[in-house]
N, C-alpha and C positions, 0 to 999 in steps of 0.2 A: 368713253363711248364716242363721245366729240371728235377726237383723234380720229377715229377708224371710219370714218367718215369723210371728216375735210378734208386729210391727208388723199387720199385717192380721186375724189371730185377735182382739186386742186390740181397733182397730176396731172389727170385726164385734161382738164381745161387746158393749162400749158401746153400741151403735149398738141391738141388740138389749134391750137393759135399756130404755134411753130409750124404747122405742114401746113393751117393756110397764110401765112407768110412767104412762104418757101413756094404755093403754087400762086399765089396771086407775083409773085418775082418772076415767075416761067410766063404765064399766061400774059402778061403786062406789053403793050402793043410795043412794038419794035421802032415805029416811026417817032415814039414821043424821043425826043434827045433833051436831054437838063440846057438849062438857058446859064449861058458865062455870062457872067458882070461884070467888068471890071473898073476896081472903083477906083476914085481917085487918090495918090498918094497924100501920106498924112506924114510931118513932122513933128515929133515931140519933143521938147526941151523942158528940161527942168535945171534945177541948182545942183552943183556938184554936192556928194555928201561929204559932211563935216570928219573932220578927222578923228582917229579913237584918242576917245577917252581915258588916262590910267585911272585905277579905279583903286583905292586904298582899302586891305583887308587885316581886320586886326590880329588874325591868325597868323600874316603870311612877315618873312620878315622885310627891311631895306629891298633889300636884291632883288625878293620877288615881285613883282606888280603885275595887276589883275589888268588885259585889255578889253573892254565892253564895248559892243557894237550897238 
């Protein structure tokens, strides 16, 4: 009974938001223009990463070795 209820209010609601989204987008004053920022550049440094690992598997034999990152 639940179902047959929320499912269509829930719809409807959606369905409602979406077109006033869509006309508050149309209606929205033409004179506002978004503000650029531009911010200042940033460097980041860190440690190189370490080299792999071989990894010994008692399944596998000599020749084959496992590499783990």
């Amino acid at each position: 009974m639940f179902d047959r209820l929320f499912m269509p209010a829930l719809t409807f609601t959606l369905l409602v938001a979406g077109v006033a989204a869509f006309a508050g987008d149309f209606v929205r004053d033409p004179g506002l223009q978004a503000q650029v920022v531009q911010l200042e550049r940033v460097v980041v440094s860190a440690p190189r990463e370490l080299p792999a690992t071989p990894v010994a598997r008692a399944d596998a034999d000599a020749a084959a070795t496992v590499i783990v990152r």
